[in-house]
Chimera marker file (.cmm) of the C-alpha trace (Angstrom):
<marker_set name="trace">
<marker id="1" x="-38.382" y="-0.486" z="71.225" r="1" g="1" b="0" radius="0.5"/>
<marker id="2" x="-39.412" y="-3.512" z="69.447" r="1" g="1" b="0" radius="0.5"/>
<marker id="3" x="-43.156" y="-2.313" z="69.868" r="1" g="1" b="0" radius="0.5"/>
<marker id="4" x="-43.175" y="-2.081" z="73.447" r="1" g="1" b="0" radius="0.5"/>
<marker id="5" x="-42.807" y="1.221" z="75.306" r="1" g="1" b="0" radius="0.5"/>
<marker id="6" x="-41.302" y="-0.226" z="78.686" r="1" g="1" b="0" radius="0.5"/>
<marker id="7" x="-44.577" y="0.495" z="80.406" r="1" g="1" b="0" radius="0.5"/>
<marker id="8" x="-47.835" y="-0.867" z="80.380" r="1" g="1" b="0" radius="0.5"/>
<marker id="9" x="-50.075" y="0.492" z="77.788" r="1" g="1" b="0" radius="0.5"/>
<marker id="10" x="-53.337" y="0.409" z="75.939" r="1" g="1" b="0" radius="0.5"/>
<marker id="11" x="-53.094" y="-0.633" z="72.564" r="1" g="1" b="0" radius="0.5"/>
<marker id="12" x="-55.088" y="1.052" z="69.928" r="1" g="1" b="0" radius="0.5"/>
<marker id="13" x="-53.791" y="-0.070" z="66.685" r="1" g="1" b="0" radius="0.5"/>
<marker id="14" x="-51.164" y="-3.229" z="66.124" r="1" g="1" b="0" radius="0.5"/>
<marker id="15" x="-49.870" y="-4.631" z="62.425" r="1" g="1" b="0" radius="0.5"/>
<marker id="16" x="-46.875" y="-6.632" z="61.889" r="1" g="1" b="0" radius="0.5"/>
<marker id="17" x="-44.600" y="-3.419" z="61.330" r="1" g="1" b="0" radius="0.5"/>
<marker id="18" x="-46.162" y="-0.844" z="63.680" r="1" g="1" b="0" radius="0.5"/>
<marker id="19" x="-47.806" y="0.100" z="66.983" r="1" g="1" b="0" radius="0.5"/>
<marker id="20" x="-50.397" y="3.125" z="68.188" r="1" g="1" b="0" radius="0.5"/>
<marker id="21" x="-50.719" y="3.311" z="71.831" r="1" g="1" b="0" radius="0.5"/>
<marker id="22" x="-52.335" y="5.527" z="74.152" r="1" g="1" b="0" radius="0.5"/>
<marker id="23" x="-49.976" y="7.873" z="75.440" r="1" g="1" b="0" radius="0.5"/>
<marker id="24" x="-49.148" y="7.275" z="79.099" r="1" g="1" b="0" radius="0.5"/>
<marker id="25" x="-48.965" y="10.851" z="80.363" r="1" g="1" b="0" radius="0.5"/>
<marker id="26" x="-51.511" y="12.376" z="78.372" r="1" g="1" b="0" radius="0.5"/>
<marker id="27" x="-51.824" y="16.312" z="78.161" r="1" g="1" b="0" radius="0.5"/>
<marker id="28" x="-55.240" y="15.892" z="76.164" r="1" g="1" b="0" radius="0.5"/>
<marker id="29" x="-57.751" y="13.327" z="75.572" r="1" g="1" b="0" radius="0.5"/>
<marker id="30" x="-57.025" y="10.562" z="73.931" r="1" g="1" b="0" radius="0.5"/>
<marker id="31" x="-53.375" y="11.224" z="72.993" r="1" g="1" b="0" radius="0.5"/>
<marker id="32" x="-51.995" y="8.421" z="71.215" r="1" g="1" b="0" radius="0.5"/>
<marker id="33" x="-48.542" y="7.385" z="69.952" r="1" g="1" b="0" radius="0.5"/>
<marker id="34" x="-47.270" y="6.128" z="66.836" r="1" g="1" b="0" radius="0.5"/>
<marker id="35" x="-44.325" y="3.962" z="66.140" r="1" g="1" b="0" radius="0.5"/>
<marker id="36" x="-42.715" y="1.431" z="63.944" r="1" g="1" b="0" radius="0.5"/>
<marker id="37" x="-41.725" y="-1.474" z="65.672" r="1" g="1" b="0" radius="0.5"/>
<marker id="38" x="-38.613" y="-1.831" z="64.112" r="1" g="1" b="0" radius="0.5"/>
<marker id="39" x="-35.515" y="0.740" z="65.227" r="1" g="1" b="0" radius="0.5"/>
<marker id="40" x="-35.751" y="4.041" z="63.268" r="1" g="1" b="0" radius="0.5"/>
<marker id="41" x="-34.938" y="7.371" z="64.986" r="1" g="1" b="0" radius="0.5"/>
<marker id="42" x="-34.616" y="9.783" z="61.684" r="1" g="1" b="0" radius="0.5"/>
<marker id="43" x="-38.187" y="10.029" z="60.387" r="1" g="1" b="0" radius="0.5"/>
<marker id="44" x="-36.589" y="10.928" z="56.795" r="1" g="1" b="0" radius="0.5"/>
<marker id="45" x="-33.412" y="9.249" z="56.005" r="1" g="1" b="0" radius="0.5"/>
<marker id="46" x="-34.224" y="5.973" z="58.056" r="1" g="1" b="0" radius="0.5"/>
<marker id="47" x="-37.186" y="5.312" z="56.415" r="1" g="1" b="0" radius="0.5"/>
<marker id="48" x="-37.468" y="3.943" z="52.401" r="1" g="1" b="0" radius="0.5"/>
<marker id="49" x="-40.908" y="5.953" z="50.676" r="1" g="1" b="0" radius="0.5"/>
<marker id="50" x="-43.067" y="2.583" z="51.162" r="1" g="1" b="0" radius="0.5"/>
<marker id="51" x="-42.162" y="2.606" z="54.749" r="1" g="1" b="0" radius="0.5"/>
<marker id="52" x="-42.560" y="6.108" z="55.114" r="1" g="1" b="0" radius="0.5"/>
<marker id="53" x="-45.747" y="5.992" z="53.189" r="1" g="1" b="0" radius="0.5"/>
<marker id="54" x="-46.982" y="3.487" z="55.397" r="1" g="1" b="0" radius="0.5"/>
<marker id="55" x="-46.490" y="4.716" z="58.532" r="1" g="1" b="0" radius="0.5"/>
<marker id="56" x="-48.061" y="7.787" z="57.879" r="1" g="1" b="0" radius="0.5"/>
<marker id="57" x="-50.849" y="6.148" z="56.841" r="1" g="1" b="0" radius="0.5"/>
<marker id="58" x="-51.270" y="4.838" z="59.828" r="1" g="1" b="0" radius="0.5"/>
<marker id="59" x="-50.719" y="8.040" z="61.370" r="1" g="1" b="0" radius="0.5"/>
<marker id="60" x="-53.570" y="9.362" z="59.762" r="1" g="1" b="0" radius="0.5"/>
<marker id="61" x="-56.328" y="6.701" z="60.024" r="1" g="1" b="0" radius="0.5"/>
<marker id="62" x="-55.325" y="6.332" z="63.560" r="1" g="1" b="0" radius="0.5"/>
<marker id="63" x="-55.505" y="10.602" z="64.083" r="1" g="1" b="0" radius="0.5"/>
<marker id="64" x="-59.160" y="10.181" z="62.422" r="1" g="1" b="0" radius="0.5"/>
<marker id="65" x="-60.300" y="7.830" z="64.652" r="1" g="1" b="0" radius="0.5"/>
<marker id="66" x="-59.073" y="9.983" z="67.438" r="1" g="1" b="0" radius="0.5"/>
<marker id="67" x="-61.017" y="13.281" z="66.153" r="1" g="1" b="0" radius="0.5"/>
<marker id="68" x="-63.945" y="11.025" z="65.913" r="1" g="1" b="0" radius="0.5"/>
<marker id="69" x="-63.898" y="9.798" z="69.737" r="1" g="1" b="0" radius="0.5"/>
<marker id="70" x="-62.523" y="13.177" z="70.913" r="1" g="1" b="0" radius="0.5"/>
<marker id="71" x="-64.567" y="15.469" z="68.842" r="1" g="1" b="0" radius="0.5"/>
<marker id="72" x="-60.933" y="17.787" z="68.370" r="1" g="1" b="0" radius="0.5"/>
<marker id="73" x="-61.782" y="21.111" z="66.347" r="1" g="1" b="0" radius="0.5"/>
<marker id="74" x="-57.614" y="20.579" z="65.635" r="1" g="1" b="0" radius="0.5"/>
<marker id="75" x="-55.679" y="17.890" z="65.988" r="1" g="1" b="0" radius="0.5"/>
<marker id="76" x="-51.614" y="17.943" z="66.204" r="1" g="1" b="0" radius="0.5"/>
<marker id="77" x="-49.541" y="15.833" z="64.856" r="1" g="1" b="0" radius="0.5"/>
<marker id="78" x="-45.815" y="16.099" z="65.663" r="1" g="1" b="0" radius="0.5"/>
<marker id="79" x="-42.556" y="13.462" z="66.076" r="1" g="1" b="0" radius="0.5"/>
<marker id="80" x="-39.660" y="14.927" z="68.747" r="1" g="1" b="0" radius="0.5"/>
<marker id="81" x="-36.889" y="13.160" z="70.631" r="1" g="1" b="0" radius="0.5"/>
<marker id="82" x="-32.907" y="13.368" z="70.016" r="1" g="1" b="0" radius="0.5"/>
<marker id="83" x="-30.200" y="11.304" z="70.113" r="1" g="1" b="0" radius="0.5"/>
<marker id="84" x="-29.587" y="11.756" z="73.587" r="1" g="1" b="0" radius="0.5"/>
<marker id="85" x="-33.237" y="10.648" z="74.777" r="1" g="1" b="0" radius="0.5"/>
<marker id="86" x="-35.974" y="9.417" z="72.734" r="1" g="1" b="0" radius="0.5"/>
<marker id="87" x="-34.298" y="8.520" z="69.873" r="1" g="1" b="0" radius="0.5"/>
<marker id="88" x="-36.980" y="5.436" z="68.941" r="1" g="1" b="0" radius="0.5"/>
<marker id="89" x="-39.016" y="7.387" z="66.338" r="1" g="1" b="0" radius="0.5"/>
<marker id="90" x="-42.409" y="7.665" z="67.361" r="1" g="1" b="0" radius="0.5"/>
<marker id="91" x="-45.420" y="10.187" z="66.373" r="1" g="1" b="0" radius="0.5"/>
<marker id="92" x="-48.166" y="12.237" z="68.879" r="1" g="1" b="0" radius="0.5"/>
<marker id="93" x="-51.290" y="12.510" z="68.051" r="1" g="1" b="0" radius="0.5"/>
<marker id="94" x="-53.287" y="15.210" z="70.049" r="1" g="1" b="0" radius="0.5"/>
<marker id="95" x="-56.854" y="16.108" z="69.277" r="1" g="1" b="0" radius="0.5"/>
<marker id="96" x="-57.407" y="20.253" z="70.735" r="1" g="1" b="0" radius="0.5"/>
<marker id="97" x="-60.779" y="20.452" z="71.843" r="1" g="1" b="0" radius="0.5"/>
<marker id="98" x="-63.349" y="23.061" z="71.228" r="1" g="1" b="0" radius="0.5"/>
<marker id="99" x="-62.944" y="25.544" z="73.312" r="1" g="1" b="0" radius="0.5"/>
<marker id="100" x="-59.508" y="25.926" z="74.531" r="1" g="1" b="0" radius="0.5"/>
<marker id="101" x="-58.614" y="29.613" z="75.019" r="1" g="1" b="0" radius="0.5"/>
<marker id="102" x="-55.949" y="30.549" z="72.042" r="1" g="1" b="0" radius="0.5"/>
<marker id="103" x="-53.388" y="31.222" z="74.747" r="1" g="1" b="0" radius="0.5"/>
<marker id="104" x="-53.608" y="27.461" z="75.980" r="1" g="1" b="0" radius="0.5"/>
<marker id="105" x="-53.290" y="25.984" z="72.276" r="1" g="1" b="0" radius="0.5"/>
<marker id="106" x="-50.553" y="24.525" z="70.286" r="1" g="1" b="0" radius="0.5"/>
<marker id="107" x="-47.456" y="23.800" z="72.558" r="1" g="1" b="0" radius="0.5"/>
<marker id="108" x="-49.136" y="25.185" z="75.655" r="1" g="1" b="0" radius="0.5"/>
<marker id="109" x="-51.195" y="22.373" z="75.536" r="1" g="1" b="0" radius="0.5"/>
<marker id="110" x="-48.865" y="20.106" z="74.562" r="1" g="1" b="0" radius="0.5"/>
<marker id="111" x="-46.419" y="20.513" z="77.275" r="1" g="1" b="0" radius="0.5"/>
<marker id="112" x="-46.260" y="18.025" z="80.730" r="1" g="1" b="0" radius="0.5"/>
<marker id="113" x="-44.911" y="21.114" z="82.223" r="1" g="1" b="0" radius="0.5"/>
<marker id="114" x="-48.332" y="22.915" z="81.836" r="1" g="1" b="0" radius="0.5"/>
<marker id="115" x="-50.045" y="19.434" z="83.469" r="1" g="1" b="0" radius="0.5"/>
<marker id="116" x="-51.145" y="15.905" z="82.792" r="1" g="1" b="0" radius="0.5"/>
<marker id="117" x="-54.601" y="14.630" z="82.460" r="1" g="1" b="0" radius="0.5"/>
<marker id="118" x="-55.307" y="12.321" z="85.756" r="1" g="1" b="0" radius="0.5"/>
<marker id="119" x="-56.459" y="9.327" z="83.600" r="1" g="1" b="0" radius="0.5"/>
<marker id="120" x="-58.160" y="6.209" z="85.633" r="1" g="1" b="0" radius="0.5"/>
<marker id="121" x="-56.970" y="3.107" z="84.106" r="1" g="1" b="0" radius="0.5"/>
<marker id="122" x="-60.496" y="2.300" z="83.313" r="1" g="1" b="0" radius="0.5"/>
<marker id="123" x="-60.949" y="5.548" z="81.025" r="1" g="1" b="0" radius="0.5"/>
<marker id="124" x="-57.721" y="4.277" z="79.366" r="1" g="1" b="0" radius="0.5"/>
<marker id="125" x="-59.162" y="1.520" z="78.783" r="1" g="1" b="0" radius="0.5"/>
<marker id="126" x="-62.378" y="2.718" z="77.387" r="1" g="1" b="0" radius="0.5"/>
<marker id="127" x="-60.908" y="5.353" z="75.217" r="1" g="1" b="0" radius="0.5"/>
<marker id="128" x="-58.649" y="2.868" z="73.760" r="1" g="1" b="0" radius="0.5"/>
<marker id="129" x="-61.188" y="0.520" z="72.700" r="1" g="1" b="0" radius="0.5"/>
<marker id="130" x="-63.484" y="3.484" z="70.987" r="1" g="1" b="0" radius="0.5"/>
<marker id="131" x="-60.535" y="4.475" z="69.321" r="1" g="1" b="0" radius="0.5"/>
<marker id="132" x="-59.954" y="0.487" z="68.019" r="1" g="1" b="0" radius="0.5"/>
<marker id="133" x="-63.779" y="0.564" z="67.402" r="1" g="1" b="0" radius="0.5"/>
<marker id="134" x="-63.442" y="3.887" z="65.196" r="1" g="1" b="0" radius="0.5"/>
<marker id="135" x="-60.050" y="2.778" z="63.514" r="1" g="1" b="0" radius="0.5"/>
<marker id="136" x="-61.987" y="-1.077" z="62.564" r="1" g="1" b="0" radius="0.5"/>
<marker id="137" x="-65.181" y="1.050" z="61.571" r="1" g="1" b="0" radius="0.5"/>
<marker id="138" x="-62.696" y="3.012" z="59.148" r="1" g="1" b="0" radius="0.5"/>
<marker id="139" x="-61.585" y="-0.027" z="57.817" r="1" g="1" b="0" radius="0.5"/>
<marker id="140" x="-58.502" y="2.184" z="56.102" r="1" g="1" b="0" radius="0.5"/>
<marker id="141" x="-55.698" y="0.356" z="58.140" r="1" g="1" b="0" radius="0.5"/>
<marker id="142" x="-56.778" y="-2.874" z="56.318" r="1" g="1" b="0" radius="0.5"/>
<marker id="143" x="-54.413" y="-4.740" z="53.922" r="1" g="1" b="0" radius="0.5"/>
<marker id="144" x="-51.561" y="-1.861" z="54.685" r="1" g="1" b="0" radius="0.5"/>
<link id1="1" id2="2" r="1" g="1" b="0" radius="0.2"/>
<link id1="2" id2="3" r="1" g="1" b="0" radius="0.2"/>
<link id1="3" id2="4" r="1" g="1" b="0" radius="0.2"/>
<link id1="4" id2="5" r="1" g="1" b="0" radius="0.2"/>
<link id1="5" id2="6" r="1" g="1" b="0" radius="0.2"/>
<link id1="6" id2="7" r="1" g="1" b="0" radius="0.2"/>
<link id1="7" id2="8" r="1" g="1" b="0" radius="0.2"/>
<link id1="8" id2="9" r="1" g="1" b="0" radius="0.2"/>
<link id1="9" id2="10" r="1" g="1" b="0" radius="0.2"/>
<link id1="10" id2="11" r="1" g="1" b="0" radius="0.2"/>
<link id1="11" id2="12" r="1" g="1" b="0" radius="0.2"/>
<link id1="12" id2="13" r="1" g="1" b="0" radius="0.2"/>
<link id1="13" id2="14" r="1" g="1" b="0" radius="0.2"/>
<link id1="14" id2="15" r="1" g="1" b="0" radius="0.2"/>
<link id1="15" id2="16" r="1" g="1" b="0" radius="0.2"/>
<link id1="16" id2="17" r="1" g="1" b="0" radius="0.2"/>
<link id1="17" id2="18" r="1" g="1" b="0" radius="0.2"/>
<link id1="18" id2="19" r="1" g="1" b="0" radius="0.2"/>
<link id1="19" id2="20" r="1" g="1" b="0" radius="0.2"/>
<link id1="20" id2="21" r="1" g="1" b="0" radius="0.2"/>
<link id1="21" id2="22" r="1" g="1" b="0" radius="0.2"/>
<link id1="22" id2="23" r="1" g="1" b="0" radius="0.2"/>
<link id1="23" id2="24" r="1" g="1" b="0" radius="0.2"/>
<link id1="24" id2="25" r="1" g="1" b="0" radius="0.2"/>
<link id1="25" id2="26" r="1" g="1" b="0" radius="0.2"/>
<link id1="26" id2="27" r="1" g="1" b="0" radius="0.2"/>
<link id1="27" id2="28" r="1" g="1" b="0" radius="0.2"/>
<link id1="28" id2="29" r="1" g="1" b="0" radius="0.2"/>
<link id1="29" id2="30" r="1" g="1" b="0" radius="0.2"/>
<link id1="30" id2="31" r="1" g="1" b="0" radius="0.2"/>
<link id1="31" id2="32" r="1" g="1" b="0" radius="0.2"/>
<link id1="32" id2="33" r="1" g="1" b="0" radius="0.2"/>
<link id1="33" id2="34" r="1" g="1" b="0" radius="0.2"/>
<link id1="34" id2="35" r="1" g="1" b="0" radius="0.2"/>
<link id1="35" id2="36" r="1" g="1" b="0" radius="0.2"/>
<link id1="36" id2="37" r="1" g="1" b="0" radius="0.2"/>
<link id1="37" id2="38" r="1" g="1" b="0" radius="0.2"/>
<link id1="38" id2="39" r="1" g="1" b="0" radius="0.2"/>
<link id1="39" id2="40" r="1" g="1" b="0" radius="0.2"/>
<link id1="40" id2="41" r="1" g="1" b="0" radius="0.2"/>
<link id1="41" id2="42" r="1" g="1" b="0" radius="0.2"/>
<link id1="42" id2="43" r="1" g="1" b="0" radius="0.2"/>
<link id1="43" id2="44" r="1" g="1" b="0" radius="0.2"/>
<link id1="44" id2="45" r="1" g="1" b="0" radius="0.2"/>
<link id1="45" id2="46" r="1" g="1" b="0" radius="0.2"/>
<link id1="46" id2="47" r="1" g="1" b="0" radius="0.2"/>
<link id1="47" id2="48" r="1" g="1" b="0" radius="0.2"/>
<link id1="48" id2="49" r="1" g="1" b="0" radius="0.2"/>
<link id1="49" id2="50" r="1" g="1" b="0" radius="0.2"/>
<link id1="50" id2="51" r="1" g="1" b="0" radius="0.2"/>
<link id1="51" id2="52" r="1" g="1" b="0" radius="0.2"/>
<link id1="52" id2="53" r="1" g="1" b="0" radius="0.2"/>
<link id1="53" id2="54" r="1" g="1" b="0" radius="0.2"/>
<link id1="54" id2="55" r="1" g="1" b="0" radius="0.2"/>
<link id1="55" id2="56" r="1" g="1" b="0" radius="0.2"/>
<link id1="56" id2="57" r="1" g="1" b="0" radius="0.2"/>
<link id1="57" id2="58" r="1" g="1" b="0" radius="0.2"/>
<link id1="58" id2="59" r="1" g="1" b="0" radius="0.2"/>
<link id1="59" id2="60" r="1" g="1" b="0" radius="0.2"/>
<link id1="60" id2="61" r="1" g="1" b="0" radius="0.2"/>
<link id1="61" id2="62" r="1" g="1" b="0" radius="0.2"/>
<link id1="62" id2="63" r="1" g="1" b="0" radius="0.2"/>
<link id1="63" id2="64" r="1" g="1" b="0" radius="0.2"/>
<link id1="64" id2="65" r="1" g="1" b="0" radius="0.2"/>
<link id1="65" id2="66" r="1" g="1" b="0" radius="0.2"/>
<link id1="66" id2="67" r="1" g="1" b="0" radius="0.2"/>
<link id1="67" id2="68" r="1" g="1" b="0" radius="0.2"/>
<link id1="68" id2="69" r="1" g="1" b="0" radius="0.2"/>
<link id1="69" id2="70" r="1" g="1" b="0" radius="0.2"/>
<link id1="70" id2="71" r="1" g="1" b="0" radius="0.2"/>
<link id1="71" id2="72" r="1" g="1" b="0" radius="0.2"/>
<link id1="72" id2="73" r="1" g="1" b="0" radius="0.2"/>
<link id1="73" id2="74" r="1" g="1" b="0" radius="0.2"/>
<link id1="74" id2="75" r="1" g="1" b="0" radius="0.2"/>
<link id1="75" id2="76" r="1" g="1" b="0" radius="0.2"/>
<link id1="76" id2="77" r="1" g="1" b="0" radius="0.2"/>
<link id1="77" id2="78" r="1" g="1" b="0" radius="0.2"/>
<link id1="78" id2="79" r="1" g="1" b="0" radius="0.2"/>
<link id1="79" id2="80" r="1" g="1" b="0" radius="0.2"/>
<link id1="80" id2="81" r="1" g="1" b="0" radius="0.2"/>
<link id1="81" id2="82" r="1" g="1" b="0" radius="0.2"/>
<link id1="82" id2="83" r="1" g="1" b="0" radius="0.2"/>
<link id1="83" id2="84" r="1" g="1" b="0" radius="0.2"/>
<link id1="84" id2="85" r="1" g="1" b="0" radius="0.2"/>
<link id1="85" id2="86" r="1" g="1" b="0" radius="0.2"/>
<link id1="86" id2="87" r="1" g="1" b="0" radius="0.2"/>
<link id1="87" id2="88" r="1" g="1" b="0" radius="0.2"/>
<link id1="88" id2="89" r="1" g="1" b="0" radius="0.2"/>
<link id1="89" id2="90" r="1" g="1" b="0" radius="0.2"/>
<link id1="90" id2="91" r="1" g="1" b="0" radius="0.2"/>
<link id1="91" id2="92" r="1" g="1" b="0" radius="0.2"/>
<link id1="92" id2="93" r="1" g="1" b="0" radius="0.2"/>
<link id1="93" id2="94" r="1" g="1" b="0" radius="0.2"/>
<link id1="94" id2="95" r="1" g="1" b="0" radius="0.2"/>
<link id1="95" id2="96" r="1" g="1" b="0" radius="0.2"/>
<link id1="96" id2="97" r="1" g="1" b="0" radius="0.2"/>
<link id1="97" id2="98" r="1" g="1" b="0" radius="0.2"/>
<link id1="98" id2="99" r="1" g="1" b="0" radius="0.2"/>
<link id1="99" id2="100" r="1" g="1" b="0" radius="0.2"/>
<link id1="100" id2="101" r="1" g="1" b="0" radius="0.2"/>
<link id1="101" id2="102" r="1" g="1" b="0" radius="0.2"/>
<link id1="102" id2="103" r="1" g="1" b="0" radius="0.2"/>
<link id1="103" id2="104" r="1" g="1" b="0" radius="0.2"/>
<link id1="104" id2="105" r="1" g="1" b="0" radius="0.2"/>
<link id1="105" id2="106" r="1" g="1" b="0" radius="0.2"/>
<link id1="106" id2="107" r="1" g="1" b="0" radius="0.2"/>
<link id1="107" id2="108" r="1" g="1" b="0" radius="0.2"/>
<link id1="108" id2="109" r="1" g="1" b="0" radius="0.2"/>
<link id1="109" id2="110" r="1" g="1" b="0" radius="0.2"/>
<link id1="110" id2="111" r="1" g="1" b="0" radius="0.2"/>
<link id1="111" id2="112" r="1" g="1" b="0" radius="0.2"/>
<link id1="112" id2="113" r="1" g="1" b="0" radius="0.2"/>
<link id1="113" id2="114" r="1" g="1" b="0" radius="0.2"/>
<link id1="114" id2="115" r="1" g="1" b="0" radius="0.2"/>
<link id1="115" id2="116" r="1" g="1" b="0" radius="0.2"/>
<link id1="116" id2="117" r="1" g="1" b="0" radius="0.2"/>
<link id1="117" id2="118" r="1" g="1" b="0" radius="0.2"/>
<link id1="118" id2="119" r="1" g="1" b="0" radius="0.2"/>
<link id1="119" id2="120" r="1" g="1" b="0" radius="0.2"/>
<link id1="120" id2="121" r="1" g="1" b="0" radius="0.2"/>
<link id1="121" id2="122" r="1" g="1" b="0" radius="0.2"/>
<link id1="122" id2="123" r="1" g="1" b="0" radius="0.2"/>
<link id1="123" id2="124" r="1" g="1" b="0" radius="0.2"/>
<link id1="124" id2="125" r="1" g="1" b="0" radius="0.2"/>
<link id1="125" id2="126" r="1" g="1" b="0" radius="0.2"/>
<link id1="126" id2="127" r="1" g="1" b="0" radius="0.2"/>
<link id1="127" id2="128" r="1" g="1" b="0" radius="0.2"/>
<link id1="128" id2="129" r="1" g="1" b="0" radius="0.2"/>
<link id1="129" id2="130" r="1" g="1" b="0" radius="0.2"/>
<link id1="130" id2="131" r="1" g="1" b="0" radius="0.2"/>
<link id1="131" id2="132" r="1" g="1" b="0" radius="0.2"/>
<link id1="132" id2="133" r="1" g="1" b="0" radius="0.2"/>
<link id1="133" id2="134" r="1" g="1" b="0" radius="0.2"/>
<link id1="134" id2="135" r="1" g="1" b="0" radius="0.2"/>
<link id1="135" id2="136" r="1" g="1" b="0" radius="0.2"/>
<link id1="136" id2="137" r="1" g="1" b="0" radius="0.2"/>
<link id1="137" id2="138" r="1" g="1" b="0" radius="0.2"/>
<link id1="138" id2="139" r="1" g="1" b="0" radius="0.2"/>
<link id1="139" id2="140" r="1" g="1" b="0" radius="0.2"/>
<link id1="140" id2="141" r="1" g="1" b="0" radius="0.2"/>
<link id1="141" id2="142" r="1" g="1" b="0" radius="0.2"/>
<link id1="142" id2="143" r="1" g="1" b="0" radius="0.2"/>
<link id1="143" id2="144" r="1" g="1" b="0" radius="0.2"/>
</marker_set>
């Protein structure tokens, strides 16, 4: 991966040892992904604590900044893939919000197969800059 997805994307959050980008096929607002730029693909044995530590860190300053532009009553945090496809390790952040029926929550609204958001590449844009803006106004990514 080496920090780049193999598709254009909109940066939210860069450091010398990981990347947040907005997700490309989005099934909410605002759904961002989280990776370290260096090869991993077990989130527990690849990673020493420190790294570990870090990058959730990151994870979680870069999830509050998403709440924050999303308004999410929830927000989801998850890391999938296999070693036959997605192997990079990588986490989603997905902020729910209000007012999604129960029945469309959790993985029903987490699926492509229940629909993408049709996202202009000027909202991706915009939403990726508020979410820099929130993440810089956090200042909690800082000296990581």
């Amino acid at each position: 991966m080496s920090g780049h997805p193999g598709y254009g994307h909109h940066t939210v959050f860069e450091d010398a040892d990981h990347i947040a980008f907005l997700d490309r096929w989005p099934t909410l607002a605002g759904k961002v992904l989280v990776a370290p730029k260096r090869h991993v693909e077990h989130v527990v044995r690849d990673l020493d604590p420190e790294a570990y530590v870090r990058l959730m860190l990151v994870v979680r300053e870069v999830a509050l900044a998403v709440e924050e532009c999303v308004g999410a009553e929830r927000t989801y945090l998850y890391s999938l893939g296999s070693m036959q496809g997605n192997a990079h390790l990588h986490w989603h952040i997905a902020g729910l919000p209000p007012g999604v029926p129960y029945g469309r929550q959790q993985f029903h609204a987490l699926m492509a197969e229940n629909g993408v958001l049709a996202v202009r590449p000027e909202e991706f844009a915009d939403m990726a800059a508020r979410i820099r803006e929130r993440i810089a106004a956090r200042g909690g990514l800082q000296g990581l």
